[in-house]
C-alpha positions in Angstrom: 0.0 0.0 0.0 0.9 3.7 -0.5 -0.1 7.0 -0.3 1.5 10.1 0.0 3.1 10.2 3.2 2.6 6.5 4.4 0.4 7.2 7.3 -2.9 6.0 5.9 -1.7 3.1 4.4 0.0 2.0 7.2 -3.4 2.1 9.3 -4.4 0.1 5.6 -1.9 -2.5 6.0 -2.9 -2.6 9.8 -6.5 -3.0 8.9 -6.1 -5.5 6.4 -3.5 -7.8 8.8 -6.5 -7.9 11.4 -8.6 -9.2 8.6 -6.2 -12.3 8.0 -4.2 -10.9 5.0 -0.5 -11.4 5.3 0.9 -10.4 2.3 0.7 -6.4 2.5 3.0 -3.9 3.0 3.5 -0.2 3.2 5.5 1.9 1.6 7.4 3.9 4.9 7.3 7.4 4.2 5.1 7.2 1.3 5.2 8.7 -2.1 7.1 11.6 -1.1 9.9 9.8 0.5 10.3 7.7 -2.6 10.9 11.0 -5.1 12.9 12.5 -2.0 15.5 9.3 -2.1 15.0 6.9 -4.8 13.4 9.2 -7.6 15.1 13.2 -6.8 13.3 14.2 -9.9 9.6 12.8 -9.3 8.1 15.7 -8.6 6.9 16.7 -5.2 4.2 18.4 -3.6 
């Protein structure tokens, strides 16, 4: 899961391991970490 700042998704992926799903992740720091260290030129907002 992912979203902009990985704070919702990682009350998704929470949510979802409760339910019985073990296969999800979260993307720490969300979108906006990912331009800011893997992707410098994604732009941000």
């Amino acid at each position: 899961m992912y979203c902009h700042s990985g704070i919702r998704s990682g009350i998704a992926v929470q949510s979802l391991k409760q339910l019985g799903f073990r296969k999800v992740k979260n993307l720490l720091g969300g979108i906006d970490r990912w331009a800011e260290v893997v992707d410098p030129e994604m732009p941000r907002y």
